[in-house]
C-alpha positions as a Markdown table, in Angstrom:
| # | Residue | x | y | z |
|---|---|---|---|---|
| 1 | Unk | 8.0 | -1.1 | 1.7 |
| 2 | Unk | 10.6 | 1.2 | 3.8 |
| 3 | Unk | 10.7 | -0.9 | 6.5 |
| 4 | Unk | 11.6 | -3.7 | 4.0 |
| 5 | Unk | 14.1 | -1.2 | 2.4 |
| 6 | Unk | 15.7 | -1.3 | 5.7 |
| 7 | Unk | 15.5 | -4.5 | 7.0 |
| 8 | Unk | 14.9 | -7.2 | 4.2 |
| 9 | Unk | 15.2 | -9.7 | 7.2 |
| 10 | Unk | 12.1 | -8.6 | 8.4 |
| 11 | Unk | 10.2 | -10.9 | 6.2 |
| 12 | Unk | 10.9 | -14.0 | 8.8 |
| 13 | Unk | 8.9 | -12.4 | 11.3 |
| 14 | Unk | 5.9 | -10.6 | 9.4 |
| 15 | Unk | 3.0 | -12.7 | 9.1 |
| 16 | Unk | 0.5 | -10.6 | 7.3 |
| 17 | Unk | 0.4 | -7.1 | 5.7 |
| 18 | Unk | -2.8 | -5.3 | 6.0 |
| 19 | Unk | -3.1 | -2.8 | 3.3 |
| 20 | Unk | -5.8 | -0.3 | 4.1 |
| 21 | Unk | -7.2 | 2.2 | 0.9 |
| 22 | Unk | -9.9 | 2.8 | -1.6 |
| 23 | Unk | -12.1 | 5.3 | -3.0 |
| 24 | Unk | -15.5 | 5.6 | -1.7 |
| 25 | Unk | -16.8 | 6.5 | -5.8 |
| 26 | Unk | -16.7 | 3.8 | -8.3 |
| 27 | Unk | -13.7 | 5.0 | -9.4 |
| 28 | Unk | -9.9 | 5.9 | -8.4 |
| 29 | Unk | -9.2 | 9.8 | -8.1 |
| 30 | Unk | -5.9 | 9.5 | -9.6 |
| 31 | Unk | -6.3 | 6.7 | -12.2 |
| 32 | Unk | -9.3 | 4.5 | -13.2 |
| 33 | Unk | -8.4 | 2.1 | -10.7 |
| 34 | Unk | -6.2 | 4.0 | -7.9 |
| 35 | Unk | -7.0 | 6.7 | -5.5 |
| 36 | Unk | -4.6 | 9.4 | -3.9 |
| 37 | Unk | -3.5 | 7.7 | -0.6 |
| 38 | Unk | -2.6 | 3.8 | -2.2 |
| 39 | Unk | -1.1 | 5.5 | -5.4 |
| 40 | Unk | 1.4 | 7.8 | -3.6 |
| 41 | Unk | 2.2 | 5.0 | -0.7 |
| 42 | Unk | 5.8 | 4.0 | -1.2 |
């Protein structure tokens, strides 16, 4: 998201985004459905 921020352009040259995050319980440690590290990414 802050590289796009920065250069919208970007998108012309990116091929895939790779989005890494998850909670281990059955549940999100922030919400029902989020944990920590994907809720407070930008």
């Amino acid at each position: 998201a802050a590289a796009l921020d920065h250069d919208p352009s970007i998108t012309r040259t990116v091929k895939a985004v790779v989005v890494m995050g998850g909670s281990a319980a059955r549940h999100g440690n922030v919400t029902d459905c989020a944990e920590a590290n994907i809720w407070n990414d930008p």
